[in-house]
Structure formats: structure tokens, C-alpha cells
C-alpha positions in Angstrom: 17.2 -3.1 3.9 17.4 -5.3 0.8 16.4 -3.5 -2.3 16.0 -5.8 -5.9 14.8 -2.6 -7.9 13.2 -3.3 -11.3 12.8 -1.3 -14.3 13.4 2.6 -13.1 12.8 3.7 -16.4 9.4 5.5 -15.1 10.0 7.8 -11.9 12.9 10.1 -11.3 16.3 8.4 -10.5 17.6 10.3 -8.1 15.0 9.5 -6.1 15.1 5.7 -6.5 19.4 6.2 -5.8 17.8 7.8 -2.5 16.0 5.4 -1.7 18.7 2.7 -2.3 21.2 4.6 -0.5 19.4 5.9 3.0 15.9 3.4 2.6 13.8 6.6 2.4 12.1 8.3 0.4 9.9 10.9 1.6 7.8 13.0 -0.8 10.1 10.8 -3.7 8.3 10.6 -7.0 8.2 6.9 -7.8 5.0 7.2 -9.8 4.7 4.1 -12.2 7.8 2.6 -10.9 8.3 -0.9 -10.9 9.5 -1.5 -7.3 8.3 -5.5 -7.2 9.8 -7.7 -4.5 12.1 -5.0 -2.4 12.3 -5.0 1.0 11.3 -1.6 2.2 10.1 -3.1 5.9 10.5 0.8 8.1 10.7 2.8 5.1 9.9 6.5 5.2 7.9 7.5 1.9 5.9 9.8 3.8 3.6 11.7 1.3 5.8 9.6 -1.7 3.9 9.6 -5.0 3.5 5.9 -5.9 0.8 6.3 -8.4 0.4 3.0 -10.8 3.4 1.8 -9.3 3.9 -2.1 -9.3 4.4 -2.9 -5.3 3.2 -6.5 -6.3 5.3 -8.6 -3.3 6.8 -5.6 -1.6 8.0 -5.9 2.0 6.3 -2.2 3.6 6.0 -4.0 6.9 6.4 -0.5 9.4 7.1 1.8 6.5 5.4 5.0 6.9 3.5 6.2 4.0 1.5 8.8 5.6 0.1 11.2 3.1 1.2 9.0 0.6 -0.3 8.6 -3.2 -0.6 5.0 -3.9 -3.6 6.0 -6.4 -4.3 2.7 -9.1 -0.5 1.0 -7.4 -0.7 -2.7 -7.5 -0.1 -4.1 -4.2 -1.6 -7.8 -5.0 0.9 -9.9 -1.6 2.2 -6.9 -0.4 2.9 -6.6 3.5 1.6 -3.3 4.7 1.5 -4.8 8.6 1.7 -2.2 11.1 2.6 0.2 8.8 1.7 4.0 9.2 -0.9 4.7 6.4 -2.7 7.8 7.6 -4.1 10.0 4.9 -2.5 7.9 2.3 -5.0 7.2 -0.9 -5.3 3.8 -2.5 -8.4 4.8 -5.0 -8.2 2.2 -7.4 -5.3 0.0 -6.1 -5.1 -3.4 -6.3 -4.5 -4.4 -2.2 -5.7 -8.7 -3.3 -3.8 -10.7 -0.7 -2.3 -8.0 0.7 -1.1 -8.4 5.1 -2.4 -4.8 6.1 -2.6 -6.4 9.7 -2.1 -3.7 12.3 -2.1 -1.1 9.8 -3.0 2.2 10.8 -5.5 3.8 7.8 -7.0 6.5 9.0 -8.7 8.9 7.1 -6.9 6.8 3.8 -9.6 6.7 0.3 -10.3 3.5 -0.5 -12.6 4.1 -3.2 -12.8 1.5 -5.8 -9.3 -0.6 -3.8 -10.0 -4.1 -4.5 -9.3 -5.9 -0.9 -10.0 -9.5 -1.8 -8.2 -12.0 0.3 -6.7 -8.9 2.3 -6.5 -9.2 5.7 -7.2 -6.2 7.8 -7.3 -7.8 11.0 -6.6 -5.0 14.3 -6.4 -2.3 11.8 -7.0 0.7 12.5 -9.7 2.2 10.1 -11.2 5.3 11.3 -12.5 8.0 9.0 -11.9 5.6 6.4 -13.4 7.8 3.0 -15.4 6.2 0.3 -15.1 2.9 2.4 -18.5 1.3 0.9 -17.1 1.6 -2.6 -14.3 -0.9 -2.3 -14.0 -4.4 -3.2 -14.1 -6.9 -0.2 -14.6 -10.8 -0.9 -12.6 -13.4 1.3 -11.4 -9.9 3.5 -10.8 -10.5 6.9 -11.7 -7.3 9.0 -10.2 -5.4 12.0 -12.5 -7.3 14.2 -11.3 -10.7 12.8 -14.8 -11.3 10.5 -14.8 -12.1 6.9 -16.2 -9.4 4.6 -17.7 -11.4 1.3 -19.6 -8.7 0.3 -18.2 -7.8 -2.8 -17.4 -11.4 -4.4 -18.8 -11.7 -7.5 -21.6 -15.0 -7.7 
């Protein structure tokens, strides 16, 4: 695991040391962190608290994040694929152009997550709360359609 941390000026150090040291994380504190770019393919940040962090370009490729508080994080080219999700919430994150391929969401709050350009394709949504609130324009669903519902005219 390659980490390229940012600005830690935000979130408590000791946990950003654990994750640079062991690659996990879990129940860390990394609220409003600035995390851009790192590798953290397989990380554990099971119920982590990654509110208004900046994920913009983060590798989360089979990370698990169940339980996890990613509350208004920006995520805009993140790679969530096949990562474990359950539970998580992303109410009001930014997900634009995000790989959430093969994901597994369920029961995660997606109210008001803008999901332009995402691409959702064979993920695993059920129980998905608030669903209907969030943004989907140029999103390719689970079942490989495009979802252009919510791009403005």
C-alpha cells in the first residue's frame, strides 16, 4: 500500500500514523482529512469517520468501509470497485466519476450523493435508503443502463 497523504492538519494523527503504518484504519477519525490520491486498495476503515474528507482520486478498490461515515466526503474519480460498503452513509457526497463497480451498498444513505458519470454496474444495492433523492445523470446502473434522470437540461 502506497500512501501520498496530504494536509493532516484536520483529523487526529495518530490515526493517519495508523493508517500509514498497518493500511487500516478502523473506527479512525479522519473527518475533513485530505487523503487525495493514496492508495488504500483492501483497506480496513470499517465504521471510519470520513466526513468532508477529500478522497478526490483515491484508490478504495476492496477496502471495507462498512459502517463507515463518508457524510459530504468528496470522492469525484474515486475507485470504490468491489469494495465492502454496507451501512456506510454518503448523504451529500460527491461520488462524480467515481468506479463503484461491484460494490456492495447495502442498506448505505445516499441521500442528496451526486452519482454523475458513476458507474454502478453489478453493484449490489439493496435497501439502498433515500435512493430517489440522489443525483444520477450519465450513471451507469447495476444492470448496465444509464440513469440520466437527474441531469440538469
Amino acid at each position: 500500500m502506497t500512501l501520498f497523504a496530504g494536509t493532516a492538519s484536520a483529523f487526529d494523527r495518530e490515526n493517519l500514523e495508523q493508517l500509514r503504518s498497518t493500511g487500516n484504519c478502523a473506527r479512525c477519525d479522519l473527518a475533513r482529512s485530505d487523503l487525495r490520491e493514496l492508495d488504500l486498495g483492501g483497506a480496513d476503515l470499517w465504521d471510519a469517520n470520513l466526513t468532508d474528507a477529500n478522497l478526490n482520486g483515491v484508490n478504495l478498490s476492496g477496502a471495507t468501509l462498512v459502517g463507515a461515515d463518508l457524510s459530504g466526503a468528496k470522492l469525484i474519480g474515486a475507485d470504490l470497485s468491489s469494495a465492502m460498503a454496507t451501512g456506510a452513509s454518503l448523504i451529500g457526497s460527491n461520488l462524480t466519476g467515481a468506479n463503484l463497480e461491484r460494490a456492495d451498498l447495502g442498506s448505505v444513505d445516499m441521500y442528496d450523493a451526486d452519482l454523475t458519470d458513476a458507474n454502478l454496474y453489478q453493484a449490489d444495492l439493496p435497501r439502498i435508503a433515500r435512493r430517489d433523492t440522489a443525483i444520477y445523470c450519465r450513471t451507469k446502473m447495476p444492470n448496465g443502463d444509464v440513469d440520466n434522470s437527474g441531469c440538469s437540461q
